[in-house]
N, C-alpha and C positions, 0 to 999 in steps of 0.2 A: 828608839824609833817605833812610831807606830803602826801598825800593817792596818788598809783600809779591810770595814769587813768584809766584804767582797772575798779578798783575797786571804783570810785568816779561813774561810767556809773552802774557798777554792785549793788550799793548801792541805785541808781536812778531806777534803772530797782524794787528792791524790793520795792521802796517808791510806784511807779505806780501801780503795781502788787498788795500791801498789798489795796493801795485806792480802786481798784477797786474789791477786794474782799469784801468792805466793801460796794459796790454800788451792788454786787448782780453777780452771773453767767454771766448775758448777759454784764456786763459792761467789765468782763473779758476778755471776748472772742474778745474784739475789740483789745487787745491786742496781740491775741494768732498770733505769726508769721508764724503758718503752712499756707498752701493752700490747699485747696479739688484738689481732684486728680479726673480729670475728668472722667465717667462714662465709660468703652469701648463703643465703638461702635457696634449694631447689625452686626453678622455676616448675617443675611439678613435683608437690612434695605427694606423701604416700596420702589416700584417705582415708579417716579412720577407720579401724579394723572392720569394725558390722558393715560397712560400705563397702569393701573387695571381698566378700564370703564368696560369693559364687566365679573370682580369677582360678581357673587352675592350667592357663597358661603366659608364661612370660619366662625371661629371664634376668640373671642377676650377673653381677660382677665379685669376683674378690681376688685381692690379695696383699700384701705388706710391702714394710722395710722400703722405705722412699729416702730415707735420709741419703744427703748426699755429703762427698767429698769438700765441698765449700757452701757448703749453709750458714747464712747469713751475708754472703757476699754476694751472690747468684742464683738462679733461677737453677734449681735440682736438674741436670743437664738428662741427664740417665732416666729422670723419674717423666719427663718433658717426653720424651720418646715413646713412650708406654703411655701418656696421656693424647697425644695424639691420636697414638694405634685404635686405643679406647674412642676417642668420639669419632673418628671414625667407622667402628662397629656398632657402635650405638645410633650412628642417622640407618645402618644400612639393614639393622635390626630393627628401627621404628615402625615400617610400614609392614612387619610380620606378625603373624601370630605370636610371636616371641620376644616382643621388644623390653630392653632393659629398664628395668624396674627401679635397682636399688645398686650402689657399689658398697660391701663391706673394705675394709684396711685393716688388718689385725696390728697395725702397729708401729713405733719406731719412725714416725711423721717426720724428724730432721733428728742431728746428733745428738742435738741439747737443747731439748724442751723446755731448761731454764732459761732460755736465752730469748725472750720476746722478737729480737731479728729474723733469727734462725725462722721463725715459723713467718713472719711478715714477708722478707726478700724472697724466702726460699720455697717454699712450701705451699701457703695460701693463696697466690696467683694460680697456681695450677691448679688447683682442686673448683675455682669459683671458675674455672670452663668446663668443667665437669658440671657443676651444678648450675649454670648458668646456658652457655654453649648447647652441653649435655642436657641440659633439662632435667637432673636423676637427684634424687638423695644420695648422699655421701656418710657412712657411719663408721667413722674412726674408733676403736679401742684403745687405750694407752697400752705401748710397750714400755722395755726397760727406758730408751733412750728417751722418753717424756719422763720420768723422775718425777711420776705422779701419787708417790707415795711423801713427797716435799710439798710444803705450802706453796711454794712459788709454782713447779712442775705444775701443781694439780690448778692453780691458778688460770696459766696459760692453756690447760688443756680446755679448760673450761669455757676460759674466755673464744678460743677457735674452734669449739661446735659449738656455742652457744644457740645457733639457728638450727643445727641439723641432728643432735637425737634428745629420747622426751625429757621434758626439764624435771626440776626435782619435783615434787607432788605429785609426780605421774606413777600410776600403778605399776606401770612399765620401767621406770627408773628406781634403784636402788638408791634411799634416803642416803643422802651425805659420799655417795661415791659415783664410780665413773662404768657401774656395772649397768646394763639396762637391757633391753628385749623389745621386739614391735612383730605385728603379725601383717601380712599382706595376703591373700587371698588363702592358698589350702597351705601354707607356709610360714612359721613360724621361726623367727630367728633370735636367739639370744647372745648377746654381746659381755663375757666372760675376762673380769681384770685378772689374769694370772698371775700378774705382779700381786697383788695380796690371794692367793689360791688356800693359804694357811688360814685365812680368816671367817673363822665359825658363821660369823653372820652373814656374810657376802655366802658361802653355802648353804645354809637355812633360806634363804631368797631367793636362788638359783633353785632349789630343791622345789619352794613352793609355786614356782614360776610352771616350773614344765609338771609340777603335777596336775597343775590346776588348771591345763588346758582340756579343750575339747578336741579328743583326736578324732576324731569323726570328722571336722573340720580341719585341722592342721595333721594331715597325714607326711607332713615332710616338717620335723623338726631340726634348723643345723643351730650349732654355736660354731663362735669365735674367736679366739684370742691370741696372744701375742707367743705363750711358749709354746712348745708342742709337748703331747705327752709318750712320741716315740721319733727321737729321727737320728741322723748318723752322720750330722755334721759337728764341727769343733763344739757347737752348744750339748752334743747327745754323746753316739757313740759310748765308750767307757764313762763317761762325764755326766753324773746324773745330781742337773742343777736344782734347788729346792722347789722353784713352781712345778719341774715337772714330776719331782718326787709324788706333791702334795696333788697334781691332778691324773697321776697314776692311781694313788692309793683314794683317794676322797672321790674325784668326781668320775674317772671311769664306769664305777661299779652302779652309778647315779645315772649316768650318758644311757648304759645299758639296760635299768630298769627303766628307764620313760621312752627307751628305744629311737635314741638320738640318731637319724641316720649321719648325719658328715660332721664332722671338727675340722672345720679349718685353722690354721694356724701360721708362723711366721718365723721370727728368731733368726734362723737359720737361711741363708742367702742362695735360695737355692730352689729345685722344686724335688718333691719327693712324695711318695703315697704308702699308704700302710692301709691294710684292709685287716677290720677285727672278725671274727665268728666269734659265737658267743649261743648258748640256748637256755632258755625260760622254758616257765609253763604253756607257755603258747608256741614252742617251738623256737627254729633254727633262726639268729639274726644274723644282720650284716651292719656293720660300723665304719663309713669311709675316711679316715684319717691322714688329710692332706696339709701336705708343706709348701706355701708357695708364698717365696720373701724374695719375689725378683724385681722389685717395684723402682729402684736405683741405686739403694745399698752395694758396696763393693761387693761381692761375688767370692761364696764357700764353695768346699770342696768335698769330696766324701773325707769322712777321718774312720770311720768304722761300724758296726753293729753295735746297737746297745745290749746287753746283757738283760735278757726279759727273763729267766729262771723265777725269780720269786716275781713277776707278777705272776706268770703263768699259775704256779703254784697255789699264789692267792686266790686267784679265779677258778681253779681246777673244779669246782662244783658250776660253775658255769660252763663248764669245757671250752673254754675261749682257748682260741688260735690266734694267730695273728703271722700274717705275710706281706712281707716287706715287695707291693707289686713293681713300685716302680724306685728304683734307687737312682741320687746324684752321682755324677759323674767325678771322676777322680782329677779331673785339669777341670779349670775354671772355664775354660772353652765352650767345655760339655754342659754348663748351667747356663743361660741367657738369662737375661733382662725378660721378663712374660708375665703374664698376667690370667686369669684364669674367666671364663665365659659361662656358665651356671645355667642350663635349657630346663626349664620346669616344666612336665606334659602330664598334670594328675600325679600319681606318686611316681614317675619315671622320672629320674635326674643322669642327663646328661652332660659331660664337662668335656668342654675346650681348652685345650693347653695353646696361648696365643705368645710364641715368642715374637721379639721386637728388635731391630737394625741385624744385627750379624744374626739373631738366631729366629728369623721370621721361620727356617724350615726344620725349627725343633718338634722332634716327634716322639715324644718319651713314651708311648705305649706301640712301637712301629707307626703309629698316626699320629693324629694329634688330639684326636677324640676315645671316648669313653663312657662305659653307661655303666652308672654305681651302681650296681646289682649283677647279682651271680648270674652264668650264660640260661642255667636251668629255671631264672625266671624272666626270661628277657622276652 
């Protein structure tokens, strides 16, 4: 008998499909023949850097972990909640001296970043009312769950900012990877793959990045990325995963010589703060080190303290301290769905903790605000 071809391709196609079901989701999805439909474009994007020198007020958004429980099938229900919240503070913030600039996402966009749906159904409708809607730039970082360290992963990611951070030939963009940085008026921000945190030259570029600015002009430098490098849920606590190993040892001691004020970060499903001191030759610093992965990710729990002995140790010629201000909650109750609010006034950085459906009247500092900086120079 002979099988039409059609049907010899169609019987090959199930042989592939069936094997790599048996390899696991991600082996699938190198398969999957969609494409990520790239992200719109802000209807106000940022203008280049020498253009916003003299902004030194506005503010910014951030926070992570959007992936939802059925990506690829539906609209991120969780993450939908928290987009709303957001352009709603963003019309209400427009006509302020403060109106929102820019959102960072440290990460973790949908489950499986291989999965071209996952980001089409789930994820990218909601972001293009943010940038559309919202009018704001949008600058995603890859976390673990883009497996953008895969040809495919790094593909999709690619393909869904395509429009929203700088392409490759940009001084600003790091040749051949997903690391990059942009400045808007006295503020500087750099966008940090912690998924390769081990990698020499993605640190030599991060290194020459923040040396080689002008702090005269950029008196508020933050990065952002996907791990953190202190927190106290199932990812930290006793559990000291390799990015955060490598952005303990490698880039803190780097954060603190270019006198990075905030690291934002993600991973962890939850929200959390950690405050460094540290002192140089020019004196005493401050280091704000926040966890905020409330974006539609199921919801962590505290699991413990991480064991900082040998950093401390490491650092002891910088006398770095480090205080755990605000800790996650032990029931999943005590963390909401939120998102974080970013007030820039000259070098003062104010932040709003904004939770969303059951946890609008979350107040993890007794309020819901806070100003990064010690009371004695407030």
């Amino acid at each position: 008998m002979r099988l039409h071809r059609n049907t010899v391709l169609s019987f090959a196609a199930v042989a592939l499909l069936t094997s790599a079901a048996l390899l696991g989701v991600r082996s699938a999805a190198a398969f999957d023949p969609e494409r990520v439909t790239p992200i719109v474009a802000p209807a106000t994007p940022l203008p280049p850097e020498d253009q916003s020198r003299a902004v030194t007020r506005f503010s910014f958004i951030a926070y992570g972990d959007t992936r939802g429980r059925h990506d690829g099938t539906a609209i991120q229900a969780e993450h939908q909640l928290v987009v709303n919240s957001m352009l709603t503070r963003i019309k209400e913030l427009r006509a302020t001296p403060y109106p929102v600039r820019f959102i960072l996402q440290s990460g973790d966009a949908v489950f499986d970043g291989h999965v071209a749906r996952q980001w089409n159904v789930s994820f990218t409708p909601l972001i293009n009312r943010l940038t559309t809607e919202g009018g704001v730039p949008y600058f995603l970082i890859p976390g673990n769950h883009e497996g953008s360290t895969s040809k495919v992963g790094a593909r999709n990611y690619e393909d869904a900012v395509a429009a929203l951070i700088p392409p490759e030939g940009s001084p600003r963009r790091m040749p051949g990877e997903a690391t990059y940085s942009f400045g808007y008026g006295n503020t500087f921000v750099l966008a940090l793959d912690s998924n390769i945190a081990a990698d020499l030259k993605q640190y030599q570029w991060v290194k020459s990045q923040l040396e080689g600015l002008d702090r005269s002009r950029y008196v508020n430098v933050i990065v952002y990325c996907h791990h953190a490098p202190f927190s106290s849920g199932p990812h930290g606590g006793s559990t000291v995963e390799r990015p955060t190993a490598e952005l303990r040892s490698r880039y803190m001691p780097l954060f603190n010589a270019c006198h990075v004020r905030v690291v934002f970060s993600g991973h962890e499903h939850f929200f959390e703060h950690w405050v460094e001191h540290y002192t140089d030759s020019s004196g005493l610093h401050r280091m704000d080190l926040v966890v905020s992965a409330g974006g539609g990710a199921p919801l962590y729990t505290y699991s413990g303290e991480p064991d900082l002995r040998e950093f401390l140790k490491t650092n002891a010629a910088s006398q770095v301290t480090l205080d755990h201000l605000v800790k996650p909650g032990r029931e999943s109750r005590s963390n909401p769905h939120h998102y974080l609010i970013v007030r820039v006034d000259g070098d003062q950085l104010e932040m709003e903790v904004v939770g969303v459906d059951w946890g609008r009247d979350f107040q993890p500092y007794g309020t819901n605000k806070v100003l990064l900086q010690d009371p004695a120079n407030k």
